[in-house]
C-alpha positions as YAML, in Angstrom:
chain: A
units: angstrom
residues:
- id: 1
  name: UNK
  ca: [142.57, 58.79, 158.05]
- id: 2
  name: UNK
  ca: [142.30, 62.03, 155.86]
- id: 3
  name: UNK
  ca: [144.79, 62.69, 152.59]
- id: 4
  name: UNK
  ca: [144.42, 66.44, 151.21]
- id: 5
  name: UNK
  ca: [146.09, 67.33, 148.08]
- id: 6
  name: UNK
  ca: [148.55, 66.68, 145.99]
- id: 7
  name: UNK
  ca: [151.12, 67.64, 148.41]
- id: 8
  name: UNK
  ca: [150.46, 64.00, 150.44]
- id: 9
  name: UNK
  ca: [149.28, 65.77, 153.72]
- id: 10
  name: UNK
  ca: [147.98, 63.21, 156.13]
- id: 11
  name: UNK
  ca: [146.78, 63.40, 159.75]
- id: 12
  name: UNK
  ca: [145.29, 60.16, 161.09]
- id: 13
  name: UNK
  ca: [145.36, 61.62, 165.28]
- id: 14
  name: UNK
  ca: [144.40, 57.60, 166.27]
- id: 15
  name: UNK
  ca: [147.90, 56.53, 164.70]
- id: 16
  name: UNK
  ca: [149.88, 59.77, 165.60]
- id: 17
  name: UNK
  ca: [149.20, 63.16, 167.24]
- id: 18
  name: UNK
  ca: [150.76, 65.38, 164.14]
- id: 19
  name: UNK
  ca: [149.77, 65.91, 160.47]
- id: 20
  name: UNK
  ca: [152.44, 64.62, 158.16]
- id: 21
  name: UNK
  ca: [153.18, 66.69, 155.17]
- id: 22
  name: UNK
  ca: [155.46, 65.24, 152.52]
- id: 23
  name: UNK
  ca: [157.50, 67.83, 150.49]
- id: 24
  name: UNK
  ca: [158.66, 66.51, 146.79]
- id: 25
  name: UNK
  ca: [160.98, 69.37, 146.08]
- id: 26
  name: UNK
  ca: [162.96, 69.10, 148.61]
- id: 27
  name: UNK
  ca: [162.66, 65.82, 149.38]
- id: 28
  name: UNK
  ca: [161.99, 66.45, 153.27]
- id: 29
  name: UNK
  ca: [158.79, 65.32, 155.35]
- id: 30
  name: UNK
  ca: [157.73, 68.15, 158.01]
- id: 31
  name: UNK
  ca: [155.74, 66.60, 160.95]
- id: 32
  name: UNK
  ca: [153.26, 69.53, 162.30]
- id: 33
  name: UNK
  ca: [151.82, 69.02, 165.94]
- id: 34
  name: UNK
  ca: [149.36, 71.12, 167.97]
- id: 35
  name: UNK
  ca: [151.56, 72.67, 170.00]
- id: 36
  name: UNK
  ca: [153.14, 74.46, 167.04]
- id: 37
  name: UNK
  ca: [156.10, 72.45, 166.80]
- id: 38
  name: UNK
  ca: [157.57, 71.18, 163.96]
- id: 39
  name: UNK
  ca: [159.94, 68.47, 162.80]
- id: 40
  name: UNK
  ca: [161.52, 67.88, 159.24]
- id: 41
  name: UNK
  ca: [162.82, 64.87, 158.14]
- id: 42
  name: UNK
  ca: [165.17, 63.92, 155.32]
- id: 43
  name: UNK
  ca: [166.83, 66.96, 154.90]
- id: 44
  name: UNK
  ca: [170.33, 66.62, 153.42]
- id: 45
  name: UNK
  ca: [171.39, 70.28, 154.16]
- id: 46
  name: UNK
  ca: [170.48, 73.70, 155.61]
- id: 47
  name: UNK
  ca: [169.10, 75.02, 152.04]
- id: 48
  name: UNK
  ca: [166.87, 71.78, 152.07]
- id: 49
  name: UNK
  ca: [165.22, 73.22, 155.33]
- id: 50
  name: UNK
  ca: [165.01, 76.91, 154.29]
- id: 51
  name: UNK
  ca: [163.58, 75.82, 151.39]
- id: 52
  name: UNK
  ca: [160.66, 73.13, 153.08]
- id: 53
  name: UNK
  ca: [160.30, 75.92, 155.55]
- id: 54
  name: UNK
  ca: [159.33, 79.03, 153.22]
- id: 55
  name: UNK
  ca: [156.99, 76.18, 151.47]
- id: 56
  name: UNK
  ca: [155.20, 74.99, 154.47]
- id: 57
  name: UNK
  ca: [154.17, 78.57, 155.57]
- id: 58
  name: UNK
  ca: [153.20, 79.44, 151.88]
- id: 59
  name: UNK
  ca: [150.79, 76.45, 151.88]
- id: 60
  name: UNK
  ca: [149.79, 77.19, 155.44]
- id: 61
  name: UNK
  ca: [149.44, 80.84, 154.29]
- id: 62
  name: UNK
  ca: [147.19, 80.26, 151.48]
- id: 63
  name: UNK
  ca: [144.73, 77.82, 153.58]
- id: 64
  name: UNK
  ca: [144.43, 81.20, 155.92]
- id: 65
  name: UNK
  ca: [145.58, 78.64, 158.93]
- id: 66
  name: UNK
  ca: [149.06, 80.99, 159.47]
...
């Protein structure tokens, strides 16, 4: 298992085949897979996922993996 940051980004691949990155603010969890799919969880409404969105490519952004 391997837990990055403060953010709570895990990815244990023996377990399950995507990283898991838990967002605090909103409270969503995206699930990021290979294939460049993603799935968020816990959203209560549209803004929830706009926001989680424009944060997951920011962090992706600033790692230089997007």
């Amino acid at each position: 298992m391997m837990t990055v940051g403060p953010e709570n980004v895990e990815y244990e691949p023996e377990q399950f085949p995507g990283l898991v990155y838990r967002i605090r603010d909103p409270n969503v969890v995206c699930l990021l897979f290979s294939s460049g799919k993603m799935v968020m969880i816990g959203a209560k409404n549209d803004d929830d996922i706009e926001r989680a969105l424009k944060k997951v490519i920011k962090t992706l952004g600033e790692s230089g993996l997007l």
